[in-house]
C-alpha positions as CSV (number, residue, x, y, z in Angstrom):
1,X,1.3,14.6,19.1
2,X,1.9,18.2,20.2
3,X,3.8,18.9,17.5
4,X,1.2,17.4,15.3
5,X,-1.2,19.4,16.6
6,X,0.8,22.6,16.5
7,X,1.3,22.7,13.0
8,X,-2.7,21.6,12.8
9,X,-3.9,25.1,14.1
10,X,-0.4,26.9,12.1
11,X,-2.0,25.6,9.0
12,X,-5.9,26.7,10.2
13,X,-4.4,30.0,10.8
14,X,-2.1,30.5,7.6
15,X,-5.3,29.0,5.0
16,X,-7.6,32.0,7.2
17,X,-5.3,34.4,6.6
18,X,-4.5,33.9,3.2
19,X,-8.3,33.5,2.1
20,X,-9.0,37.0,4.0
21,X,-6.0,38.9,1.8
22,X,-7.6,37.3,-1.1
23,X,-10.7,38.6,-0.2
24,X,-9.9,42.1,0.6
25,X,-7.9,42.2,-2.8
26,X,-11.3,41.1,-4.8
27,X,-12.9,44.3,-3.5
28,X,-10.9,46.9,-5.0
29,X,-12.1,48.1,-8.0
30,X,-12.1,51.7,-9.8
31,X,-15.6,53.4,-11.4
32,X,-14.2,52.4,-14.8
33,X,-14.4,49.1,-14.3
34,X,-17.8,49.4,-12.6
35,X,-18.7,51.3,-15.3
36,X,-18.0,49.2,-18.2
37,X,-19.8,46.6,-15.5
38,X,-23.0,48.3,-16.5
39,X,-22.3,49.4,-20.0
40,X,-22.2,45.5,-20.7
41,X,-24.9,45.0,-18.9
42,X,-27.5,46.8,-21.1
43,X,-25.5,45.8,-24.2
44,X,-23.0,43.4,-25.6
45,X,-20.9,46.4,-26.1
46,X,-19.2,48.6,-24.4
47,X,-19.3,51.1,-27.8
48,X,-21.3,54.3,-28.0
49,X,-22.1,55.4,-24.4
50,X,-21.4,59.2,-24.8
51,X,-23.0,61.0,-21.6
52,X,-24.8,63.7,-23.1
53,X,-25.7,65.6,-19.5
54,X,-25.0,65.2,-15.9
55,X,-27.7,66.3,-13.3
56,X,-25.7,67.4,-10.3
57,X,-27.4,67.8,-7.4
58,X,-26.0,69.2,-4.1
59,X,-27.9,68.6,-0.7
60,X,-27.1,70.6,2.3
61,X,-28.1,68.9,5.3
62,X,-27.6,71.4,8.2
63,X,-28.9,74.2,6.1
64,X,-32.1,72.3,5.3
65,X,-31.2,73.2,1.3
66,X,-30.6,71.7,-2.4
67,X,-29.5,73.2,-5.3
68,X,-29.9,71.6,-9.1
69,X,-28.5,72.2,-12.1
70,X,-27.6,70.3,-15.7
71,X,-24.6,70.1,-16.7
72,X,-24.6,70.0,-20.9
73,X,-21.6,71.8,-21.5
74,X,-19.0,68.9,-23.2
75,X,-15.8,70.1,-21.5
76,X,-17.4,70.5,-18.1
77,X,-18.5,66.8,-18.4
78,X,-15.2,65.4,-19.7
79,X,-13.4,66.8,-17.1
80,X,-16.2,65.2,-14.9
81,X,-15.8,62.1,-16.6
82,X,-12.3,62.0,-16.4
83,X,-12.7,62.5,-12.7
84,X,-15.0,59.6,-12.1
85,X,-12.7,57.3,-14.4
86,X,-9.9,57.7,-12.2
87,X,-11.5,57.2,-9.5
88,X,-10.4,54.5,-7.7
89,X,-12.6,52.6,-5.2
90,X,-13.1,49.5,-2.6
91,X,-16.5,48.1,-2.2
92,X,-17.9,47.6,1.3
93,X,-21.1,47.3,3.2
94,X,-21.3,49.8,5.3
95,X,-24.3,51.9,4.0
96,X,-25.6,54.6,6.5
97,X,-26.2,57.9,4.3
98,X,-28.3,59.3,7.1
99,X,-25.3,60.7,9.3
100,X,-23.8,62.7,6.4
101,X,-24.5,66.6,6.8
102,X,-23.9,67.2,2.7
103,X,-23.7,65.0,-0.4
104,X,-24.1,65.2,-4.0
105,X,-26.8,63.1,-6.4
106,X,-25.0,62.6,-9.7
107,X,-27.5,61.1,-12.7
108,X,-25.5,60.5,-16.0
109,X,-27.5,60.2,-19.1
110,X,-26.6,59.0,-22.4
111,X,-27.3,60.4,-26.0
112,X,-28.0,56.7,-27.0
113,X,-30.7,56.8,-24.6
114,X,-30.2,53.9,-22.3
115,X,-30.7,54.1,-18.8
116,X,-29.8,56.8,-16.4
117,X,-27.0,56.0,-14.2
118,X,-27.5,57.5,-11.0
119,X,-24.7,58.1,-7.7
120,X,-24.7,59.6,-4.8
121,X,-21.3,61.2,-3.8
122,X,-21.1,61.2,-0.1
123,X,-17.7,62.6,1.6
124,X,-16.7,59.2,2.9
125,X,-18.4,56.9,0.3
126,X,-20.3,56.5,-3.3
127,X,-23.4,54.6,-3.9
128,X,-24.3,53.5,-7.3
129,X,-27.9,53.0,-8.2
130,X,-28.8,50.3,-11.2
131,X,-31.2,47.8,-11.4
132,X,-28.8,45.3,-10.9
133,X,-25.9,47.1,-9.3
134,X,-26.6,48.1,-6.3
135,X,-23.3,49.0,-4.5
136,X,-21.6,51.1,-1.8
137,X,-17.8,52.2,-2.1
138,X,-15.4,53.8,-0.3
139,X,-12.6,55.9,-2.7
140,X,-9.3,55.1,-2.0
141,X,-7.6,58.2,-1.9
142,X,-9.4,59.9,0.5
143,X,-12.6,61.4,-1.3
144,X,-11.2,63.1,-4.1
145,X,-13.7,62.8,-6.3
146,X,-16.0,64.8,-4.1
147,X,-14.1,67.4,-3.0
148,X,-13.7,67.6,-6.6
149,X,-16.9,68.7,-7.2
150,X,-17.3,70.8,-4.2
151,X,-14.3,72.6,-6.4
152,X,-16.5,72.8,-9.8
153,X,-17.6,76.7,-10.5
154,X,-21.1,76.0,-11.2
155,X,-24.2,78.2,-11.5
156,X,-27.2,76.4,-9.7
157,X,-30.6,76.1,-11.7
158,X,-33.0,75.7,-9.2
159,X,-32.6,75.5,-5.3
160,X,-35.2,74.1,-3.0
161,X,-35.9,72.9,0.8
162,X,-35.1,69.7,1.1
163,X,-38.0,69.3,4.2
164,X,-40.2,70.0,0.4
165,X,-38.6,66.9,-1.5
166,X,-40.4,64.3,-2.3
């Protein structure tokens, strides 16, 4: 009976263990994926979803600042794009944007004129905002994608106190 019951709790332990690697596995994912996620949500196809601008938005926290711009120049958003579709990423739940002391807002828009897809690029995760994605990631390579655009040379449009945003 000892025996029996041994190999019992063995076999508890090896189905709990296997059905948590399984799980962890389902979460990775990379933006293109996500991406086409949404594409195919607003259309049966994933054709003609050109990005026409990016708004990039930097807030600084500690300084109490933002800065704004549009990006419509086509090789600054390829290499953006680019970027983002390597990106690769592992959902979670941990969501707590409040502790960060900088991030980035990033709102893609299309020339076909669907929907705005909007992220914010924290330095430890990336939320995406759509009306039926609402999801929090962590990269896998250790933030790349914003340290890649703390690197972009960009001239700022506008600049504001964030204690003034709505």
């Amino acid at each position: 009976m000892n025996k029996k019951h041994f190999l019992i709790v063995v076999g508890i332990i090896i189905v709990f263990v296997v059905s948590y690697i399984v799980y962890d596995q389902t979460r990775y994912t990379s933006f293109e994926n996500e991406f086409t996620e949404i594409q195919n949500y607003y259309s049966n196809h994933g054709e003609g979803w050109n990005i026409s601008e990016i708004e990039l938005t930097y807030f600084d926290v500690e300084n109490d600042k933002g800065f704004s711009t549009v990006i419509d120049d086509s090789s600054t958003i390829k290499s953006i794009y680019e970027q983002l579709m390597s990106t690769e990423l592992k959902k979670t739940s941990t969501s707590n944007k409040s502790h960060e002391k900088s991030n980035f807002r990033l709102s893609l828009s299309y020339s076909e004129g669907r929907p705005t897809t909007v992220m914010h690029i924290l330095y430890n995760r990336i939320y995406i905002s759509e009306p039926f994605l609402h999801m929090t990631y962590k990269e896998v390579d250790s933030n790349q994608f914003y340290s890649f655009l703390e690197g972009l040379d960009l001239s700022w449009d506008r600049e504001f106190q964030l204690s003034e945003r709505e």
